[in-house]
C-alpha positions as a printed NumPy array, in Angstrom:
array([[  0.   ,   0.   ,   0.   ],
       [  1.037,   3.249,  -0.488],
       [ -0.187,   6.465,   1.672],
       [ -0.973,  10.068,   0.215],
       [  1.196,  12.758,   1.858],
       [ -0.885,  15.526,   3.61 ],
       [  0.889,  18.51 ,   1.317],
       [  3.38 ,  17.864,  -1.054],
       [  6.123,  20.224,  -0.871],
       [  5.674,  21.289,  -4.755],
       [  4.52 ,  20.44 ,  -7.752],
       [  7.042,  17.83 ,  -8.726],
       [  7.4  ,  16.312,  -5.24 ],
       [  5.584,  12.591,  -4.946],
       [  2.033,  13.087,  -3.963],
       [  2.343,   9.119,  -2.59 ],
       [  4.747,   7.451,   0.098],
       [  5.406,   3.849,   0.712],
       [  5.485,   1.142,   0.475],
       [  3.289,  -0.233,   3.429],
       [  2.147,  -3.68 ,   4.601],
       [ -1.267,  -3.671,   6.41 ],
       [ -1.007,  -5.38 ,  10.105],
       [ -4.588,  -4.982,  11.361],
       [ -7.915,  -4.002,   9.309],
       [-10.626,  -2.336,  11.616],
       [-14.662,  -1.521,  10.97 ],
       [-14.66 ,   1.609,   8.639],
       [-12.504,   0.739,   6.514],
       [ -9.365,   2.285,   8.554],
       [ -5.752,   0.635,   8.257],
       [ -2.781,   0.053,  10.873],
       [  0.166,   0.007,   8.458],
       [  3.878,  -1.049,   8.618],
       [  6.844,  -0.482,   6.611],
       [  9.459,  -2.512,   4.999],
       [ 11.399,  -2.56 ,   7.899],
       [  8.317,  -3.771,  10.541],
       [  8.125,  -0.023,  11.96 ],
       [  4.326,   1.182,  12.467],
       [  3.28 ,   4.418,  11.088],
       [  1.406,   5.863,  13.906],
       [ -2.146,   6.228,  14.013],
       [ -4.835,   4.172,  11.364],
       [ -5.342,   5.164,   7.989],
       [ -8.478,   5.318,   6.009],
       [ -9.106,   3.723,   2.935],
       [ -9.364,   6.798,   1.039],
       [ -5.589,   7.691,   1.733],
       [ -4.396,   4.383,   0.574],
       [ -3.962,   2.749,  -3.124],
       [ -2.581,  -0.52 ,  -4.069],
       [  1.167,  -0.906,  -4.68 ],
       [  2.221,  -3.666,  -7.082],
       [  6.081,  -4.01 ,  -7.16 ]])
């Protein structure tokens, strides 16, 4: 998964960030995520901020 950054810092900068595994799904459709190396990214993400990342 990847995750949308809040405010890109220009026009050229990536609007996504990632790549993120997804540890725990809860009602809502809001997402604890992890990264490559197992560290969480704090706080749950909804589905709205996420897209699929196919490497």
């Amino acid at each position: 998964m990847l995750s949308r950054q809040p405010h890109p810092k220009g026009k050229l900068q990536p609007t996504w960030e990632g790549p993120y595994v997804i540890t725990h799904a809860y009602s809502g459709n809001a997402y604890r995520l992890v990264d490559a190396e197992g560290v969480e990214v704090p706080g749950s993400w909804k589905e709205l901020y996420l897209k699929k990342f196919h490497a």
